[in-house]
C-alpha positions as CSV (number, residue, x, y, z in Angstrom):
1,X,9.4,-36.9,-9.8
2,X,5.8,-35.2,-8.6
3,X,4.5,-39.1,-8.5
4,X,7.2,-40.2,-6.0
5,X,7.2,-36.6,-4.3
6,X,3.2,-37.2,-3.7
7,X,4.1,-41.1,-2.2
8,X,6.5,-40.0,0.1
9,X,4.7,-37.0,1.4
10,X,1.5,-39.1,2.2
11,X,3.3,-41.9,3.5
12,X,5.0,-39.2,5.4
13,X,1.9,-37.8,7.2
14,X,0.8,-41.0,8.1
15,X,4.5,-41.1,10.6
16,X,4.0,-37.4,11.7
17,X,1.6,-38.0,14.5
18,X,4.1,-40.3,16.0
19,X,7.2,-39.2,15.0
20,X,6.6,-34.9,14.7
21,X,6.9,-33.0,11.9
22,X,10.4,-34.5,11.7
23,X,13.2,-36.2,9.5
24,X,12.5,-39.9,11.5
25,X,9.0,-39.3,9.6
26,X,10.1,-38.7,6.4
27,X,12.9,-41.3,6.6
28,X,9.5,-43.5,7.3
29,X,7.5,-42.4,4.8
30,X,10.4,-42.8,2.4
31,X,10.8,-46.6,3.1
32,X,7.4,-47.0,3.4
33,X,6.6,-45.1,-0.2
34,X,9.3,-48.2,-1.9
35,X,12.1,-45.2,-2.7
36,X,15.8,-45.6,-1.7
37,X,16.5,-44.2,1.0
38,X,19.0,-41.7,-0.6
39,X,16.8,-41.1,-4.0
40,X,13.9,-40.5,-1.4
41,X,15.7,-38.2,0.8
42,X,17.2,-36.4,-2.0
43,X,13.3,-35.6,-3.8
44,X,13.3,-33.4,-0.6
45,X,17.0,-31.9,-0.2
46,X,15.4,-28.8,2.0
47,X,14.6,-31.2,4.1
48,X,11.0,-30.8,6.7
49,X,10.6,-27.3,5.1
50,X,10.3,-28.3,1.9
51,X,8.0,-30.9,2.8
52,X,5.8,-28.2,4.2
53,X,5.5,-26.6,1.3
54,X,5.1,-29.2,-1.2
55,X,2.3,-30.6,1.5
56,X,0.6,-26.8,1.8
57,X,1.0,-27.0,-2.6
58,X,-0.5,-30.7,-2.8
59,X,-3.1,-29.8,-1.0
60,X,-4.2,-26.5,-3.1
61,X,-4.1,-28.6,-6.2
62,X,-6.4,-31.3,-4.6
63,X,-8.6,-28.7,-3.6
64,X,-9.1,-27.0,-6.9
65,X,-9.6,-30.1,-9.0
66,X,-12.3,-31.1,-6.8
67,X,-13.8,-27.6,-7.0
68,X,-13.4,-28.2,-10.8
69,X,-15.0,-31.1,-10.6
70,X,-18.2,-29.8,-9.0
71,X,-18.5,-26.7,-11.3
72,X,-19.0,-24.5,-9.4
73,X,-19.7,-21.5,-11.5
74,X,-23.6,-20.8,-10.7
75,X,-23.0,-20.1,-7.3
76,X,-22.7,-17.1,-5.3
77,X,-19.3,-15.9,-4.8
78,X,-19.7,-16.4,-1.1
79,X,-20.9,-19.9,-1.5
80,X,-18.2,-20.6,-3.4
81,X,-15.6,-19.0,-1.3
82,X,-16.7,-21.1,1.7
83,X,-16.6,-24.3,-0.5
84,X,-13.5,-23.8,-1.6
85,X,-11.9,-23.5,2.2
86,X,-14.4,-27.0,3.5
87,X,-12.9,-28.6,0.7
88,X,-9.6,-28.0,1.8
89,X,-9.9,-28.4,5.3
90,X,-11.8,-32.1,4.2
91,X,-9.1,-33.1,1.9
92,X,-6.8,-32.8,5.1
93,X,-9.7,-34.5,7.5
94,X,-7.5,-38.1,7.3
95,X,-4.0,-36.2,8.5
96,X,-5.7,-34.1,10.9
97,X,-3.1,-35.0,13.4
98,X,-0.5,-34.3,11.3
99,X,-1.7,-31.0,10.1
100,X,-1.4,-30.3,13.9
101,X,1.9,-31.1,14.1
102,X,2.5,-28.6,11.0
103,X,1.4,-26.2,12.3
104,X,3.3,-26.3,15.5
105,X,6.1,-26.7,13.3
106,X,5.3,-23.3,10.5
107,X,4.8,-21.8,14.2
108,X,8.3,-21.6,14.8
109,X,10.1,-18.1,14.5
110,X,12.5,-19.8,11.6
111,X,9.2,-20.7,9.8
112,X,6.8,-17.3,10.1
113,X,7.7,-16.7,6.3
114,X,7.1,-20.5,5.3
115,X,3.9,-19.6,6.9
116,X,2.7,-16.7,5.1
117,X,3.6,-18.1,1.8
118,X,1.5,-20.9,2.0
119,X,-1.4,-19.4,3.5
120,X,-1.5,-16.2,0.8
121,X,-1.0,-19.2,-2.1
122,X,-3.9,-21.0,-0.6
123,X,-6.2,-18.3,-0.4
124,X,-5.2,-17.0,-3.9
125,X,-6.0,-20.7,-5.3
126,X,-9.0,-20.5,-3.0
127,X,-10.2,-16.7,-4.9
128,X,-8.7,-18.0,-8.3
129,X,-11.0,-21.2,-8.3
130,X,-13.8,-18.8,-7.0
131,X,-13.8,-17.2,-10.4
132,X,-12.1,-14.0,-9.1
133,X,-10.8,-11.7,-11.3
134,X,-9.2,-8.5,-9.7
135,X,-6.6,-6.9,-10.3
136,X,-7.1,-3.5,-8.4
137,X,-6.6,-3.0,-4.2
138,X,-9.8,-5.7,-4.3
139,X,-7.1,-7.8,-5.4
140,X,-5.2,-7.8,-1.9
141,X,-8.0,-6.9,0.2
142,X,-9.5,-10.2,-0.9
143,X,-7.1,-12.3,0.1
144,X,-6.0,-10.6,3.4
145,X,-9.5,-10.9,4.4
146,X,-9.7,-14.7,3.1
147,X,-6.3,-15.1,4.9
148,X,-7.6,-14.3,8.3
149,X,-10.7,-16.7,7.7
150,X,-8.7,-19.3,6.8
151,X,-6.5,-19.3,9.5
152,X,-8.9,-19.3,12.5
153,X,-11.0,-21.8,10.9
154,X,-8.5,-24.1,10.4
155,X,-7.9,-23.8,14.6
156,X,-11.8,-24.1,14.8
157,X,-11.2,-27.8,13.0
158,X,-8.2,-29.1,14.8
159,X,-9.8,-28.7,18.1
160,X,-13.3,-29.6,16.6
161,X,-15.1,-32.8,18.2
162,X,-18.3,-32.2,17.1
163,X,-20.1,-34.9,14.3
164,X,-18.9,-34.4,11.0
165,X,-16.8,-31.4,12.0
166,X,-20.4,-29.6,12.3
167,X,-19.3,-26.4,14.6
168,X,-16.6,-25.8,12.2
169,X,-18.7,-25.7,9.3
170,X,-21.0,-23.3,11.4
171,X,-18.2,-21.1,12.5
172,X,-17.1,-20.7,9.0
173,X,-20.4,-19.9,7.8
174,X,-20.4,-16.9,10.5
175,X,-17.3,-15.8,10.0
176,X,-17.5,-15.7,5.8
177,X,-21.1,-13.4,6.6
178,X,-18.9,-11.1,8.7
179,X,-16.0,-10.7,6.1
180,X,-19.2,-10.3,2.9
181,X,-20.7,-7.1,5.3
182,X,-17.4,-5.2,4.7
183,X,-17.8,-4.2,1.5
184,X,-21.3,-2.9,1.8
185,X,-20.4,-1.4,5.2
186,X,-17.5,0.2,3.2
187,X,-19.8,1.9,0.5
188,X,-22.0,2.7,3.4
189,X,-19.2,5.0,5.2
190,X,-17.9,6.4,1.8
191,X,-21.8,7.3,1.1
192,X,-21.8,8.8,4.4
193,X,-18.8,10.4,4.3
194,X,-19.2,12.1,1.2
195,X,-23.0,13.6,2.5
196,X,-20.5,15.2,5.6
197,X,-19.7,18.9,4.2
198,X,-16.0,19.4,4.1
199,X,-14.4,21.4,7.0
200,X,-12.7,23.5,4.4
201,X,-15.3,24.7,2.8
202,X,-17.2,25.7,6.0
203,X,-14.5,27.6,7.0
204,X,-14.4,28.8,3.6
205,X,-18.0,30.1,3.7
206,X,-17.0,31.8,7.5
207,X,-14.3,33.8,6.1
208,X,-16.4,34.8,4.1
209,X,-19.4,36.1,6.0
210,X,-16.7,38.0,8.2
211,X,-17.1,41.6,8.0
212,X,-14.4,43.3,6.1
């Protein structure tokens, strides 16, 4: 079923730029993937949502074999992080008109949950493929942080005209240096903070240079 699930989604996209993020496009990309019409529908009984999320999944699982595929494990973490979200964004650069019209769509009110869910599994797969292995805070932190990279890059991209998607890759550079400075400037303020004497203890040490 995954076989004729991945036909009918990419014959889908190819429809979506003309026909929205819509049930005319998968009805296309049904016919056009060689499924009957009712055995194609029903691989996708939720309908546009569920094609959403199978794209968002299809997508991850592209992304991480090719990361596989490049072995990536003598890299920095950082380097790796921001290969593992060009990587995505380039697996998509052929339904970039379509990943418009998904958006718009996981825009909607009805959708904000859709929406979440497949951007915290995509930066999980993204930290996963990295070689990350937390299970503290870190954990969360991590993918909040990755969350929030993610999503304005991929509005960097869709509006991108630059050659070979160049101020995108740039913009992505700047903004994965800005979320690797937290953690320093983290241990920085805790370092800090613990040098600052306690306000209980000075008031501590005034009561008890008051005369009795």
């Amino acid at each position: 079923m995954s076989n004729l699930k991945d036909k009918i989604l990419l014959a889908t996209l190819t429809h979506v730029p003309f026909d929205g993020w819509s049930r005319a496009a998968l009805k296309h990309g049904v016919i056009d993937a060689g499924a009957g019409l009712e055995r194609g529908l029903g691989a996708f009984p939720g309908g546009m949502v569920e094609v959403a999320a199978y794209c968002s999944a299809y997508f991850d699982h592209r992304m991480v074999a090719e990361l596989e595929r490049r072995k990536i494990g003598d890299m920095k973490v950082r380097d790796r992080i921001t290969l593992a979200v060009r990587v995505r964004l380039e697996a998509l650069a052929r339904h970039r008109e379509a990943c418009r019209r998904l958006m718009s769509f996981l825009a909607l009110p009805p959708n904000a949950g859709l929406a979440a869910g497949c951007t915290w599994k995509t930066v999980n797969a993204m930290w996963y493929a990295a070689g990350d292995t937390a299970t503290d805070f870190n954990f969360y932190t991590k993918r909040a942080l990755l969350a929030a990279v993610y999503a304005s890059t991929v509005l960097c991209w869709l509006g991108d005209e630059s050659e070979d998607f160049t101020d995108t890759w740039e913009f992505l550079d700047r903004r994965i240096a800005g979320v690797m400075k937290i953690p320093k400037i983290k241990a920085r303020l805790a370092d800090a903070l613990a040098r600052v004497p306690s306000p209980f203890g000075i008031w501590r040490g005034l009561r008890r240079s008051e005369p009795s």
